[in-house]
Residue, then its C-alpha position, 0 to 999 in steps of 0.5 A: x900977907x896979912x892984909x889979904x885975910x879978914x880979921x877974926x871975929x870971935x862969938x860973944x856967949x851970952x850968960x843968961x840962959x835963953x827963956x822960950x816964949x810961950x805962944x797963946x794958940x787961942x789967940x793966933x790970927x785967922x787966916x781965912x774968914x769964917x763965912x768962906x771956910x766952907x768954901x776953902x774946904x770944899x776946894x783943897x778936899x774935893x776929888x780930882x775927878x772931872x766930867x769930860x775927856x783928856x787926850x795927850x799925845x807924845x811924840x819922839x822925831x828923833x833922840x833930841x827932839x820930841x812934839x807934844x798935844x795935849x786936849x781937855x773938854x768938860x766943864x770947870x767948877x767954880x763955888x757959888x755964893x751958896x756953900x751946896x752949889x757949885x757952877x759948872x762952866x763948860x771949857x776947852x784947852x789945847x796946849x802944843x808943845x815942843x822939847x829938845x833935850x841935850x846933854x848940855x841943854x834942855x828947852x821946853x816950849x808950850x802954846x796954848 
């Protein structure tokens, strides 16, 4: 019976109390170049409104299975090399897409 058991392992306590390490924060690496912060800023702060239209439409066949079509048109930004401007690619998505849900399974199809 007492091979089946590991042997007990005991923690070792150190004496000498633990000195917490002081960070030099004018000193921390940057993670993005200084001539692109403009740009980094401007694209995790702009609003999320757009020029165009979106249309989704959802439909439930039955109580497991469901259909799905999605469509955007309008434009797609993209920065410049100049930080005022922004260049404005005009795009169209559609995206069909299937569900079937079960209590013991649940599938998600989508084609662009």
């Amino acid at each position: 019976m007492a091979d089946l058991f590991p042997p007990l392992v005991t923690a070792q306590i150190d004496d000498k109390p633990k000195v917490d390490e002081k960070v030099d924060y004018s000193n921390l690496p940057c993670p993005v170049p200084y001539e692109e912060l403009h740009r980094e800023a401007y694209m995790s702060l702009k609003a999320d409104t757009f020029e165009g239209l979106r249309f989704d439409f959802t439909k439930g066949l039955n109580q497991k299975f469901g259909l799905c079509h999605s469509v955007m048109m309008g434009p797609t930004e993209v920065p410049s090399q100049s930080p005022d401007t922004t260049i404005k690619i005009p795009t169209a998505h559609y995206e069909f897409g299937a569900n079937y849900i079960d209590p013991k399974l649940m599938l998600i199809g989508r084609v662009m």
